[in-house]
C-alpha positions in Angstrom: -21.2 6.3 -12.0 -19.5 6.1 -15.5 -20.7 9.1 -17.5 -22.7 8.3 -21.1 -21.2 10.8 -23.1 -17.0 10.0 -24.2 -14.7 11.2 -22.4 -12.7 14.3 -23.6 -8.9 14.0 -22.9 -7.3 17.6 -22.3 -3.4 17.2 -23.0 -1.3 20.0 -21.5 2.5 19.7 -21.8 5.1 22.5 -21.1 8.8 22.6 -19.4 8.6 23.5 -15.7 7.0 26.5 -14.1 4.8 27.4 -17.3 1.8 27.4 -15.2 0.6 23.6 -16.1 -0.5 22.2 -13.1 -2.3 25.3 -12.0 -4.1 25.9 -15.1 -5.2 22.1 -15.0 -6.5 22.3 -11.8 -8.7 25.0 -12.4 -10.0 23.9 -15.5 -10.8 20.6 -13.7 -13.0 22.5 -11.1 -14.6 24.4 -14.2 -15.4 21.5 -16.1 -15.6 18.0 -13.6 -12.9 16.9 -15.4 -9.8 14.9 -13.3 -6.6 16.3 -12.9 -3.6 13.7 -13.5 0.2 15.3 -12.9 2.0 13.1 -14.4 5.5 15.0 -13.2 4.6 13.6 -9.9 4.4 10.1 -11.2 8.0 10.5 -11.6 8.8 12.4 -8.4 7.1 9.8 -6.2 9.0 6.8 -8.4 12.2 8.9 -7.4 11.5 9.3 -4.2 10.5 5.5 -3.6 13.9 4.8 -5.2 16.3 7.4 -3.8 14.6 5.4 -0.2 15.9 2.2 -2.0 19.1 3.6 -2.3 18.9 3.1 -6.1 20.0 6.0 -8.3 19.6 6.9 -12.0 23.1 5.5 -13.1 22.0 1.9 -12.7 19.5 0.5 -14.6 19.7 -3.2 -13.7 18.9 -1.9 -9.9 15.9 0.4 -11.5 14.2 -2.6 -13.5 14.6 -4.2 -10.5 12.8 -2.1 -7.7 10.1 -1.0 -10.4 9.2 -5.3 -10.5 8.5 -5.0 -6.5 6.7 -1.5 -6.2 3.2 -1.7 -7.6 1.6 1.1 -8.0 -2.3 2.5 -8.0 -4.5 5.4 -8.5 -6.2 7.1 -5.2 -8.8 9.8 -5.9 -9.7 12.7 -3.7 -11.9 15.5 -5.6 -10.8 16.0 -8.9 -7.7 14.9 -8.5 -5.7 11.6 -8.6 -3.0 10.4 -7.4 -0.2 7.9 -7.8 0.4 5.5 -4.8 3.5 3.5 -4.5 3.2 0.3 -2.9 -0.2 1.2 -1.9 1.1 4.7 -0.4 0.3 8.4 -1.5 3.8 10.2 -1.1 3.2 13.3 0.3 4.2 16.8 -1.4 7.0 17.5 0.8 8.7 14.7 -0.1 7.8 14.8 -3.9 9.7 18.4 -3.5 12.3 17.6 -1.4 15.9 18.6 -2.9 17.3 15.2 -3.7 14.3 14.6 -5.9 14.2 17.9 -7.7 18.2 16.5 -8.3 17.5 13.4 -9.5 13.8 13.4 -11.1 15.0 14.2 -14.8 17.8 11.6 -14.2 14.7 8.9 -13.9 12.3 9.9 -16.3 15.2 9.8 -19.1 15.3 5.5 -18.4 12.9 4.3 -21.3 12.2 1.3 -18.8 10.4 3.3 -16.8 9.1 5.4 -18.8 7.6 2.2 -20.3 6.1 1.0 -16.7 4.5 4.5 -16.2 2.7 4.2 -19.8 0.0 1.7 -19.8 -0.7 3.1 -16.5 -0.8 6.9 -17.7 -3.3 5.7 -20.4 -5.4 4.0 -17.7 -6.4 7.3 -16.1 -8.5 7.5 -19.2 -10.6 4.7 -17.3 -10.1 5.7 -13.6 -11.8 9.3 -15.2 -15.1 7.1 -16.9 -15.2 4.9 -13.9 -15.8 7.6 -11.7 -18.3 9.7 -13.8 -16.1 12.8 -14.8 -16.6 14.6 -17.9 -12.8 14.5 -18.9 -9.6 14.0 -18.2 -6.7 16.5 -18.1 -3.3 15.1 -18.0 -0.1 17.3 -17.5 3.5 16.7 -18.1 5.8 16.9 -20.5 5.3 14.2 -23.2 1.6 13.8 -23.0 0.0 15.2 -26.5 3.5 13.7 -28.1 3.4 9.8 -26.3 0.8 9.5 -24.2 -2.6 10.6 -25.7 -1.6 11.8 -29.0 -5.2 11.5 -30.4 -6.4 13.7 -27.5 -9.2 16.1 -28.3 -6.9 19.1 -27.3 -3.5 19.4 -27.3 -2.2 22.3 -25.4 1.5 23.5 -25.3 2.2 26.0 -22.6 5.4 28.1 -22.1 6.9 31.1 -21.0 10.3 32.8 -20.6 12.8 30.9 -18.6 13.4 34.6 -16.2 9.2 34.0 -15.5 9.8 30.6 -15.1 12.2 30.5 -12.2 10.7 33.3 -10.8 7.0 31.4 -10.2 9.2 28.7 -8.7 10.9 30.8 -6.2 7.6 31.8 -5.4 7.0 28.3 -4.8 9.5 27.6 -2.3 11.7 25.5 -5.0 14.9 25.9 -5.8 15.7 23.5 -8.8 17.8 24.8 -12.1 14.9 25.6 -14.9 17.4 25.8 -17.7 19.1 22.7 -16.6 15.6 21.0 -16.4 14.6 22.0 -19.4 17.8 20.9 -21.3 17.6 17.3 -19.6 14.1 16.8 -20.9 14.7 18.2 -24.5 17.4 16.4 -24.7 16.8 12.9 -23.8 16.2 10.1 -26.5 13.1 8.5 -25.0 9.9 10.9 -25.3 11.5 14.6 -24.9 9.9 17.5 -24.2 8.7 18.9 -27.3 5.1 21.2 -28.4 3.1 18.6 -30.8 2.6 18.7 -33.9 -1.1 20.2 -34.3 -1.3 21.0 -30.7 -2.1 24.7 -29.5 0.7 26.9 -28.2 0.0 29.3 -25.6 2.6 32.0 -23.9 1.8 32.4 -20.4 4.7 35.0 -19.7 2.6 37.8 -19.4 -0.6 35.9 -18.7 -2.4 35.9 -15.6 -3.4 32.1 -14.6 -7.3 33.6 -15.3 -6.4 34.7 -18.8 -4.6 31.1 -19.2 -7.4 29.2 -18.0 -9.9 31.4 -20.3 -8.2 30.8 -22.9 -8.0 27.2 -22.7 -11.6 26.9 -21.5 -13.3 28.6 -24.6 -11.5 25.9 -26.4 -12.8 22.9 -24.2 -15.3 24.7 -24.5 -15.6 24.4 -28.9 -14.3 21.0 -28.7 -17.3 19.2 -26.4 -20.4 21.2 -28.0 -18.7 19.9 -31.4 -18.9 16.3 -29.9 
């Protein structure tokens, strides 16, 4: 059931490995808020496309596939996902190598990054629809593009040595400099800390003191509602 009180929209950006999706996804749980990756709306669009034979270089062939794969919005917990053509892509093909390769070739096409942002903003709804007190969204252009009026903006980073370490932890083996450049660099929404929005170092962080410090500020912002 849709909740009476407005939602409150949690932005988190930050390049890769800065403890985003980890961080969300606790505060989620804290606060019955949904968690919304929007780095895997990207993944599963490349991975749908790389199957299609279609790479980054040509748009015409991009345009094309987007027009014939619908996607939609499957919840399970706190957390929703992006299907593609009515299917959830699993992990460890969102992960798999030749996405890691290719996903900041694909998010740099403003075409779609334009199909992805009506849909990004409907989360806003999927989250009222099914009674949650917020909505967190993470990614990399989401206090900047996608819900600039947010009522917290969070900017998380952390040295790039940190950064690749937490990823070899993960089992992943993709270039953080190199991602990072890419999506600083690219014309259509880069990966830049908002104007207004809060910075937060996680280098020497634990995820806990992360989450507590971005918690006490949820925390502020809804008894201020």
């Amino acid at each position: 059931m849709p909740s009476n009180r407005p939602l409150f929209i949690v932005a988190i950006d930050g390049g890769a490995a800065s403890g985003k999706s980890s961080t969300s996804r606790a505060l989620c749980r804290r606060f019955n808020f949904l968690h919304v990756d929007t780095g895997s709306h990207y993944r599963a669009l490349t991975a749908a496309l790389l199957a299609e034979n279609t790479g980054p270089e040509d748009t015409a062939r991009v345009v094309a596939a987007l027009a014939r794969l619908p996607v939609g919005t499957a919840v399970s917990g706190n957390e929703a996902r992006i299907t593609v053509a009515g299917r959830v892509i699993p992990d460890a093909e969102l992960r798999a190598p030749a996405v890691n390769a290719a996903v900041s070739g694909f998010a740099a096409i403003p075409e779609l990054r334009a199909a992805l942002l009506a849909y990004q903003r409907g989360q806003a709804a999927v989250a009222e629809e099914r009674g949650f007190h917020g909505l967190i969204m993470e990614g990399r252009d989401i206090g900047s593009v996608i819900f600039p009026g947010a009522q917290l903006r969070v900017f998380l980073h952390a040295d790039p040595e940190a950064r690749a370490r937490r990823r070899a932890l993960e089992g992943q083996s993709d270039s953080i400099a190199e991602r990072d450049r890419r999506d600083s660099t690219r014309t259509t929404a880069p990966l830049v800390c908002p104007d207004g929005a809060v910075s937060i170092d996680s280098t020497r962080l634990t995820l806990d003191e992360v989450v507590g410090k971005i918690a006490a500020l949820i925390g502020e912002g809804m008894t201020a509602r």
